[in-house]
C-alpha positions as CSV (number, residue, x, y, z in Angstrom):
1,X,28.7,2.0,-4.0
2,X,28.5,1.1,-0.8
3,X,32.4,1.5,-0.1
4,X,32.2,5.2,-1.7
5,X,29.5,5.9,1.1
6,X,31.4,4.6,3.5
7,X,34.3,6.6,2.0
8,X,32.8,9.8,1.3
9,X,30.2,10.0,4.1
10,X,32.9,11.7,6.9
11,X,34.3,13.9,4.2
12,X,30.7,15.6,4.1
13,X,30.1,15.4,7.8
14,X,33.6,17.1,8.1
15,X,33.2,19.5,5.4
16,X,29.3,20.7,6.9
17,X,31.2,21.5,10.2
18,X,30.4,18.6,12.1
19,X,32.9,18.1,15.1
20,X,34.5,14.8,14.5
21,X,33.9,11.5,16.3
22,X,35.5,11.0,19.6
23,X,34.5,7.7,20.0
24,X,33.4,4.6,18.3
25,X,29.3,5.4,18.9
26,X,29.9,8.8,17.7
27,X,31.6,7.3,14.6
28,X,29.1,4.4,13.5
29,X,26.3,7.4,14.5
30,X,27.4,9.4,11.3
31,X,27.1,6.3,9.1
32,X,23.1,6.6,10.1
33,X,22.3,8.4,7.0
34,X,23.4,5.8,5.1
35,X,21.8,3.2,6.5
36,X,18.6,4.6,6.2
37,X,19.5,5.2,2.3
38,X,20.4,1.3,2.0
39,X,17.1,0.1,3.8
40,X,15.0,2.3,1.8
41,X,16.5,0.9,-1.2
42,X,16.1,-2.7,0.0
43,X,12.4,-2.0,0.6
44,X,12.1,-0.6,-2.9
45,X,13.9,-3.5,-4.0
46,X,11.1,-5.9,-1.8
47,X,8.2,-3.9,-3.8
48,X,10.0,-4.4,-7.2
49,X,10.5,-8.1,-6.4
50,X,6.6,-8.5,-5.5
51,X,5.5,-6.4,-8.7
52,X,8.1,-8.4,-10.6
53,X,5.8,-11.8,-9.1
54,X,2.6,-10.3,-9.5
55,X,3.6,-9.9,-13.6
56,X,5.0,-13.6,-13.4
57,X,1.6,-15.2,-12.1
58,X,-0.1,-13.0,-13.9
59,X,1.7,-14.5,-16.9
60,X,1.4,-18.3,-15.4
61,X,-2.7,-17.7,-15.0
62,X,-3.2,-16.8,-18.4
63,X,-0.9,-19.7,-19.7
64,X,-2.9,-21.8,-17.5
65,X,-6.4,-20.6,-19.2
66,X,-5.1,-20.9,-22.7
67,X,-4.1,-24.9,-21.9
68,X,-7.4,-24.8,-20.2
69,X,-9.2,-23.8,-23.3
70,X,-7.0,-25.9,-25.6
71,X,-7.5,-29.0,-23.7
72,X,-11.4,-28.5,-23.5
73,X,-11.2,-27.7,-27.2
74,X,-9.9,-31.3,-27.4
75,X,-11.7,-32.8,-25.2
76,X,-15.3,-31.4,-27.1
77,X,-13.4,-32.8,-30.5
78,X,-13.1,-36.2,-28.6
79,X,-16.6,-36.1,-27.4
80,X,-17.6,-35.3,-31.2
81,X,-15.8,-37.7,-32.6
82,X,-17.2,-40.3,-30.1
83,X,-20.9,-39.2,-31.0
84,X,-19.9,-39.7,-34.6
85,X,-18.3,-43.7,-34.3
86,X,-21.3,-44.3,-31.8
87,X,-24.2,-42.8,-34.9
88,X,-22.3,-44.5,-37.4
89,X,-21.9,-48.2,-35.8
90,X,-25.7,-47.6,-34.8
91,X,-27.0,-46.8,-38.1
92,X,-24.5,-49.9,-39.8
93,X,-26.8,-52.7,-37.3
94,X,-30.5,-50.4,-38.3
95,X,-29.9,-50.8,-41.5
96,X,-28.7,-54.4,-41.1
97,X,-31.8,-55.5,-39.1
98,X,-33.5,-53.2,-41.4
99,X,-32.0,-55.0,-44.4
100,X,-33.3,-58.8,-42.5
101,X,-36.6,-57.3,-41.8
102,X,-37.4,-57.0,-45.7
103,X,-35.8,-60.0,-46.6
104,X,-38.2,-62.0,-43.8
105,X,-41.0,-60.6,-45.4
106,X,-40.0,-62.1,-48.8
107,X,-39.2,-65.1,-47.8
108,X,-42.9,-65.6,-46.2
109,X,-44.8,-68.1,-48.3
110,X,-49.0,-68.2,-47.6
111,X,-50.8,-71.1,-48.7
112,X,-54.3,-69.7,-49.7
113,X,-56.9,-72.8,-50.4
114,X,-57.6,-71.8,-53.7
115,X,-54.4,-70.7,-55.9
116,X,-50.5,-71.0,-55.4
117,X,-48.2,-69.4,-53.4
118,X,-48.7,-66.0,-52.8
119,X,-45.9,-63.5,-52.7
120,X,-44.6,-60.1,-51.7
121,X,-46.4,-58.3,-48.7
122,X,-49.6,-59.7,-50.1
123,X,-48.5,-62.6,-47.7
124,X,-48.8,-60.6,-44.8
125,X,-52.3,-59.1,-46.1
126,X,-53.6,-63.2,-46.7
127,X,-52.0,-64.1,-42.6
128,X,-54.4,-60.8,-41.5
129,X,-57.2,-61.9,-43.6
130,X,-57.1,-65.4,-41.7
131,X,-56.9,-63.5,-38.3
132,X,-60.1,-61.6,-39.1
133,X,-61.7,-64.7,-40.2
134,X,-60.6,-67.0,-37.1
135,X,-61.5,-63.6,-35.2
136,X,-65.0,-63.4,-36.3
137,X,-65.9,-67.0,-35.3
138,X,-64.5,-66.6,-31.7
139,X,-66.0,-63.2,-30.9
140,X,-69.4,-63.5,-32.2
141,X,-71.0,-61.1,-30.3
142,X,-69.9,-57.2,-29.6
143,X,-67.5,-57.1,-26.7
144,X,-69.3,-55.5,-23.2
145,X,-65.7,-53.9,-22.1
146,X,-62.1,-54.1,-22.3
147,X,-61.6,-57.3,-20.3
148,X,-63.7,-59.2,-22.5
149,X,-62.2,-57.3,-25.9
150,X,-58.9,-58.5,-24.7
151,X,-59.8,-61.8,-23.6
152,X,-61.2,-62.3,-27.9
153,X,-58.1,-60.9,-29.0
154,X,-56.1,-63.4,-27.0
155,X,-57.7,-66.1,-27.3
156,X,-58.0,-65.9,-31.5
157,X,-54.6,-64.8,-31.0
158,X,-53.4,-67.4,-30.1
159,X,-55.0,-69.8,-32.1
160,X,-53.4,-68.3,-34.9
161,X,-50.1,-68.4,-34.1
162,X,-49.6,-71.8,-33.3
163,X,-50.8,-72.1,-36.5
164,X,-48.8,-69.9,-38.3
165,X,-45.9,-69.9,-35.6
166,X,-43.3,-70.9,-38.2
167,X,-43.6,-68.0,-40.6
168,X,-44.4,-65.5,-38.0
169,X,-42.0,-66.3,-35.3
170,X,-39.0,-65.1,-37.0
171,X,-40.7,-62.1,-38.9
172,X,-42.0,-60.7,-34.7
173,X,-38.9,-61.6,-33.4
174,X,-36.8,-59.7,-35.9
175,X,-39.6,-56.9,-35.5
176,X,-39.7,-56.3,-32.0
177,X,-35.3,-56.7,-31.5
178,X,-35.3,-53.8,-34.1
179,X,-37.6,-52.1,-32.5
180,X,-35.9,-52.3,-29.3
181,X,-32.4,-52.0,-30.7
182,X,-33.8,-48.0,-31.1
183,X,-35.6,-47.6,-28.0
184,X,-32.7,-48.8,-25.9
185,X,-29.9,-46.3,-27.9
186,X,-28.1,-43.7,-26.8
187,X,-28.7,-41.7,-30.2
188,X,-30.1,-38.6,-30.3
189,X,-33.5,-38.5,-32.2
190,X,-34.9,-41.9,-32.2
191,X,-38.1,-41.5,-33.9
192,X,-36.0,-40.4,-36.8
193,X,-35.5,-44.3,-37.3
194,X,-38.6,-45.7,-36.0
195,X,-40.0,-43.6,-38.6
196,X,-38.0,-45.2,-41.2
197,X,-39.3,-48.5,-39.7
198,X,-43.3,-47.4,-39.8
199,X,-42.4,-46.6,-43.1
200,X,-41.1,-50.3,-44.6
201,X,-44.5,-51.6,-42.7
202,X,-47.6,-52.1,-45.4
203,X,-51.0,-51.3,-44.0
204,X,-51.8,-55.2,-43.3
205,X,-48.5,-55.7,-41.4
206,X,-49.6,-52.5,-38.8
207,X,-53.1,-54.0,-38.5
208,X,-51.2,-57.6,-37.7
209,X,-49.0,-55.4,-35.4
210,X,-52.0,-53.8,-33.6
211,X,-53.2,-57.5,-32.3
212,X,-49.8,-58.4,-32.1
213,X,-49.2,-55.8,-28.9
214,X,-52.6,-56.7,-27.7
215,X,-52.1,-60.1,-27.5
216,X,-50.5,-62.4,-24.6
217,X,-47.6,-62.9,-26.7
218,X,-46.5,-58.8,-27.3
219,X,-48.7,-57.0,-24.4
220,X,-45.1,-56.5,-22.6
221,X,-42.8,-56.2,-25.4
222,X,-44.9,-55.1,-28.1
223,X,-47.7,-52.6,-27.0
224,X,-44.8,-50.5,-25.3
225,X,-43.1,-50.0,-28.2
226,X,-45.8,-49.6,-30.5
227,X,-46.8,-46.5,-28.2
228,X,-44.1,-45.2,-28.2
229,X,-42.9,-45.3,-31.7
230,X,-46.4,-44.0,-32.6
231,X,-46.2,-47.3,-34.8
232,X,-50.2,-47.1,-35.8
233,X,-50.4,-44.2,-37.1
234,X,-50.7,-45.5,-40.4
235,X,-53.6,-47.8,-39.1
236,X,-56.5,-48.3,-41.3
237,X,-59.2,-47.8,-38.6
238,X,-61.6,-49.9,-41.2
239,X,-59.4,-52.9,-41.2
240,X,-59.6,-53.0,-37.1
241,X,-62.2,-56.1,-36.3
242,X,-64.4,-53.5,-33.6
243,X,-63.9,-50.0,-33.4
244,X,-63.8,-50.3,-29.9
245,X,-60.0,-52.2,-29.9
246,X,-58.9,-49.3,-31.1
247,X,-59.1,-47.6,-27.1
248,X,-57.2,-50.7,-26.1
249,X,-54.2,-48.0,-26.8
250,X,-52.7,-45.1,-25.3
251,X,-53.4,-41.8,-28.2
252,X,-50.2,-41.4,-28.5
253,X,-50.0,-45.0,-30.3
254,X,-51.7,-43.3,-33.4
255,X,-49.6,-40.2,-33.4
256,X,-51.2,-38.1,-31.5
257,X,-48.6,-36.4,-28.5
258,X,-48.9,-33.9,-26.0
259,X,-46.8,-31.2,-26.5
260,X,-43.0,-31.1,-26.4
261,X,-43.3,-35.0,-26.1
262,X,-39.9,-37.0,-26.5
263,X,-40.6,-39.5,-29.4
């Protein structure tokens, strides 16, 4: 194309009735035309070249946000599958301690004075029995305030267990690591297990529970989580030695929350 301009061009400046060049300027001058014609198609060329781009990134951007979206569709299935492995290897040691909780219980044996051995949970219920008793002589008058309640709960307290340290020891310690094997999870709905635990606990193993976190022994470890967990819900306010322990704890021990409160 460009050698037909070149060819052609004098031909039509000749045949307008241009004079013809006398000299070199005059005969690059009549080529003018078509350089004009060639920079105008090299700009159009520039514009087609950038539109051409524009399309290409265009492309490349939405490429980009569909590996964008693919990899966070992966990433949530990770983070799902995670959450699942993490529920599932919780749940397999809560049942497990769960499982040893029970089997504690029925391995308890309670020598009553009068009789054999008794068995089941009715061991627990003869250990509470004992506390109320032992209670009763240490606190024989009614308690003034909370400092002296407490210092008759600890004190009959832990009387007891010395005495009964052997049968209770591992039965509290397996209590209070399942207990905080929940409250220190990453799971999502806690009291959905704690519930499950309130629920294995007869109503003489709560009341032994509710001097349990008031004593020396489970004020820090106990008491916390038995607010928490609302763990006295079930509590049979009759089988309480003084109505007046049961302030000792926060409302929220027996169930009752504020609103929208995390159990």
């Amino acid at each position: 194309m460009i050698i037909i301009s070149v060819v052609v061009t004098p031909q039509i400046i000749e045949y307008l009735g241009y004079a013809k060049p006398t000299g070199a300027g005059d005969f690059g001058d009549q080529f003018g035309a078509v350089n004009a014609l060639f920079s105008g198609l090299a700009f159009v060329g520039v514009i087609a070249a950038l539109i051409y781009q524009k399309s290409e990134l265009a492309l490349q951007r939405q490429e980009l946000e569909q590996t964008r979206n693919e990899l966070r569709g992966q990433k949530e299935q990770l983070e799902a599958q995670n959450r699942t492995f993490r529920q599932q290897a919780f749940e397999n040691t809560f049942f497990q301690l769960l499982r040893l909780h029970n089997e504690i219980v029925d391995s308890l044996g309670v020598h009553p004075s009068m009789g054999g051995i008794i068995g089941g949970r009715d061991k627990i219920s003869q250990l509470y029995a004992e506390f109320r008793h032992q209670f009763n002589l240490v606190a024989m008058t009614v308690p003034g305030d909370d400092k002296q309640a407490l210092e008759d709960i600890e004190l009959t307290y832990e009387e007891f267990y010395i005495e009964h340290q052997s049968q209770l020891g591992h039965y509290l310690g397996n209590l209070c690591a399942l207990l905080e094997f929940i409250a220190h999870s990453s799971i999502e709905n806690p009291g959905l297990y704690s519930n499950i635990v309130r629920a294995q606990l007869s109503t003489s193993e709560i009341s032994l529970l509710f001097y349990t976190g008031l004593s020396a022994l489970g004020h820090k470890k106990f008491k916390p989580l038995i607010e928490r967990f609302s763990l006295l819900e079930g509590l049979d306010k009759k089988a309480v030695a003084h109505a007046l322990h049961l302030d000792l704890y926060a409302p929220q021990a027996y169930g009752q929350r504020p609103p929208n409160a995390e159990r």
